[in-house]
KOLBA-253865 format. One record per residue: residue in three letters; x, y, z of N, C-alpha, C in turn. Coordinates in steps of 0.02 Angstrom, whole numbers, plus 50000, padded with zeros to 5 digits. Example, Ala and Ser with C-alpha at 12.3 -4.5 7.8 and 13.67 -1.06 7.14 Angstrom:
<lokes>
ALA506604971650390506154977550390506604983550390/SER506424988850354506844994750357506455000250394/
</lokes>
This chain:
<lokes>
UNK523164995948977522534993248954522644989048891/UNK523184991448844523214987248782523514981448814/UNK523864979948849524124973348868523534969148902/UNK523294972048914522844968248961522084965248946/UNK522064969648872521384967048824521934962848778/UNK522374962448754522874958848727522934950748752/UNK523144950648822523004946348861522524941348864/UNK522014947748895521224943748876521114940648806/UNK521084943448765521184939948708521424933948691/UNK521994935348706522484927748695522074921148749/UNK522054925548804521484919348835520924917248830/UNK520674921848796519954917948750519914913148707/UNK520374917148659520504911048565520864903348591/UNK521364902948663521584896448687520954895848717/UNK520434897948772519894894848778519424890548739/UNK519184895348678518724895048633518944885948593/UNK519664888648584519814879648572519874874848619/UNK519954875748657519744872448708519054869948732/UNK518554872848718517904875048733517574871348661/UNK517784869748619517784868048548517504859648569/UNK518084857848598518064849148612517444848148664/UNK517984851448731517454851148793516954857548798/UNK516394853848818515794858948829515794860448901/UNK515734865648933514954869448901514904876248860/UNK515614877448864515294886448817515524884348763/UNK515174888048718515494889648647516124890848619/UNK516424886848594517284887048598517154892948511/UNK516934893948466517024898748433517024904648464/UNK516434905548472516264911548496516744913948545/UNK516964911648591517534915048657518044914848599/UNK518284912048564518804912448511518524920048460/UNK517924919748460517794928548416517814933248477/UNK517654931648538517754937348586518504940248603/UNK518844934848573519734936648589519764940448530/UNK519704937248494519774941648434519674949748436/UNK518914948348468518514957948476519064960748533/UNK519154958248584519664960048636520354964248599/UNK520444959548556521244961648517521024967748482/UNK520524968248438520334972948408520284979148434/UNK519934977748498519834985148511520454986248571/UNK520804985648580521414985148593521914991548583/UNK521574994248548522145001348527522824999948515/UNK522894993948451523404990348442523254994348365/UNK524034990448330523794992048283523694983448231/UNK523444979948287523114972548271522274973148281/UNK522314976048238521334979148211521114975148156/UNK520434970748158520224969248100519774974648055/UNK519564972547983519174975447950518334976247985/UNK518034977547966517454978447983516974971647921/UNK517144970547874517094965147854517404957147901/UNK518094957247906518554951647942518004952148012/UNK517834958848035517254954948111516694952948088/UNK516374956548037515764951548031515814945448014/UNK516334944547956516254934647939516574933147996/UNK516944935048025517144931648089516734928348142/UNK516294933548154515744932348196515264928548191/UNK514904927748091514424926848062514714920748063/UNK515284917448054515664909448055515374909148123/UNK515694909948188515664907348241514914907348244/UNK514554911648235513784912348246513314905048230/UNK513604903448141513314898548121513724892748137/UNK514264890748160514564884048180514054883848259/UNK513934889848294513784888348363513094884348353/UNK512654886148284512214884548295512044876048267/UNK512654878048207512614871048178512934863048227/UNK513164865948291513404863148319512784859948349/UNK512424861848368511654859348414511044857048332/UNK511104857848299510754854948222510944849348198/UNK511594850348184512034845348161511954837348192/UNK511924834148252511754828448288511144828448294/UNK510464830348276509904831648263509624829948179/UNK510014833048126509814831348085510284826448060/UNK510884824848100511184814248068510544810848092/UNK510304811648168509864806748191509474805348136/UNK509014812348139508464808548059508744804748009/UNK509324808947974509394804847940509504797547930/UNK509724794547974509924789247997509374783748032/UNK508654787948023508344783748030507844786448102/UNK508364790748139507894791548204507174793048204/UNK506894792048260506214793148283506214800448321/UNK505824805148318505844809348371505904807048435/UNK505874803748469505924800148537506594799548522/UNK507034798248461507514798048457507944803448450/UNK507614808848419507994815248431508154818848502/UNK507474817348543507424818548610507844815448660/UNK508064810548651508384807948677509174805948661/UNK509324809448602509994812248606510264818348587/UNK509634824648615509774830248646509774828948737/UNK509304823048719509384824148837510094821348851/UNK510324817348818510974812748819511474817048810/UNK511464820448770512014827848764511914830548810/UNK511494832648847511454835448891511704832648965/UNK511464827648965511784825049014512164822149028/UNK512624821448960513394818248952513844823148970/UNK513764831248983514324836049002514104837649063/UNK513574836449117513444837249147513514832749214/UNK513314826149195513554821349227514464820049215/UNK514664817449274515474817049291515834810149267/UNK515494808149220515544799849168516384803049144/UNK516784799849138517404799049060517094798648987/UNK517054803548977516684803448884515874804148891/UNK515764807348936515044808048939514594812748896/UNK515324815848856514794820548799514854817448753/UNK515174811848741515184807948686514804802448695/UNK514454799248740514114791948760513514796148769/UNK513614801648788512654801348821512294803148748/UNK512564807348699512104807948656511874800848613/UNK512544795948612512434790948568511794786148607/UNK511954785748653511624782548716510844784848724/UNK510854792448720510124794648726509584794048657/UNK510064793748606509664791848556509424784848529/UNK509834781248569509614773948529509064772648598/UNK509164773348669508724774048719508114778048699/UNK508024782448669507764788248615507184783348579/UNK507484781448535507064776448484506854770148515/UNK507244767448570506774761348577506254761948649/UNK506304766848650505414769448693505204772148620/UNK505344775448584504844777148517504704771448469/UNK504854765948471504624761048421505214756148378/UNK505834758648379506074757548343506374751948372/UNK506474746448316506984739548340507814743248351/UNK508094737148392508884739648408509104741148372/UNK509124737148295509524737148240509424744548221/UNK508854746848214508804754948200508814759448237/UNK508714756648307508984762448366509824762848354/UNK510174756148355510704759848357511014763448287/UNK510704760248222510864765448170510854772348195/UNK510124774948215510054781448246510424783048302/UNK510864780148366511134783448396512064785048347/UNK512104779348301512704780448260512714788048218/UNK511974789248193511994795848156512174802548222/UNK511974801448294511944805848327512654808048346/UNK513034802148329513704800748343514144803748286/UNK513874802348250514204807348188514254813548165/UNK513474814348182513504821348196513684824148232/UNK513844822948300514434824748340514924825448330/UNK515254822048284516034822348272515944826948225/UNK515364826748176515654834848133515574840748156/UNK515134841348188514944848248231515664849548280/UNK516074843448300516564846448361517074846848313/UNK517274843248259517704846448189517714853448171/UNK516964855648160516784860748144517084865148191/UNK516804866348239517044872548280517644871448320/UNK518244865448317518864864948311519244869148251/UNK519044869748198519364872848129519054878548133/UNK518564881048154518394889148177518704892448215/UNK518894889348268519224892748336519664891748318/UNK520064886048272520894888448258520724892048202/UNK520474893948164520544899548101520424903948145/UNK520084906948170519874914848216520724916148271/UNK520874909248290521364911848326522194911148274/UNK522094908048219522624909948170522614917048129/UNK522024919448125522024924948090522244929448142/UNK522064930848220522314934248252523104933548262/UNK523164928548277524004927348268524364930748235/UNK524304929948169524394934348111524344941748115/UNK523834942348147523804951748158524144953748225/UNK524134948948257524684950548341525304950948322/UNK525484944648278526154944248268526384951248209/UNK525954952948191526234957948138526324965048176/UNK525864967148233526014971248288526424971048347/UNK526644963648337527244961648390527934964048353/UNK527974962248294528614961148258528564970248230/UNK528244974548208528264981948231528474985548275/UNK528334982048335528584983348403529384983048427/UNK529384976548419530214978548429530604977748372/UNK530404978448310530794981448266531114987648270/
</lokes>
């Protein structure tokens, strides 16, 4: 059983980064589920009871800041709600539809499409699909450097129960 929640583990935290870039699941979070996997593991690669909550409480708030984050560049940047709406439908239908870069075009795409059914001239639609675009790239930054910290800290605690082992 310990090998095999061990396992699982290890195949989560490579998911979770994985899952980080490409959508659709939450690449932290499967990166904190490897983690919990390892943990309860009956290893002696156990975190604190503190190390799971910020662990968790990180992935929790990147998952969310990940869906906020391209929402509040839009405003900033000028969008219209028609423009927010439309590059959440664009996200949406950029991982869904079978396009090359479609989670990256549909949000930019749905927001400047977004704003110019809501009012806005091109010049500021596409400012606003540029903020949606940005915020994209920090949100997929973001939970790229989560899922490798969650799966470096485990590393660290595998490898310290690996190197016990056949010592």
């Amino acid at each position: 059983m310990v090998y095999f929640l061990l396992t699982i583990g290890i195949l989560f935290i490579v998911g979770g980064i994985i899952f980080s870039v490409i959508p659709p699941l939450p690449g932290p979070v499967l990166s904190y589920l490897g983690l919990l996997c390892i943990h309860f593991s009956d290893t002696e690669a156990s975190f604190s009871v503190f190390g799971l909550v910020f662990w968790g409480g990180l992935a929790t708030v990147i998952t969310i800041a990940d869906y906020a984050l391209p929402i509040m560049a839009t405003k900033k940047y000028g969008g219209t709600k028609a423009g927010i709406w439309g590059g959440a439908i664009g996200a949406l239908a950029g991982f869904l539809l079978p396009i090359p870069f479609g989670v990256i075009i549909g949000p930019l795409l749905g927001a400047i499409i977004g704003d110019l059914y809501g009012g806005n001239h091109f010049r500021a639609a596409m400012k606003s699909g540029f903020g949606s675009f940005v915020g994209f790239l920090i949100a997929t930054g973001l939970k790229v450097v989560v899922a490798f910290s969650i799966g470096i800290a485990t590393l660290i605690k595998v490898g310290k129960y690996a190197f016990q082992l056949f010592s």
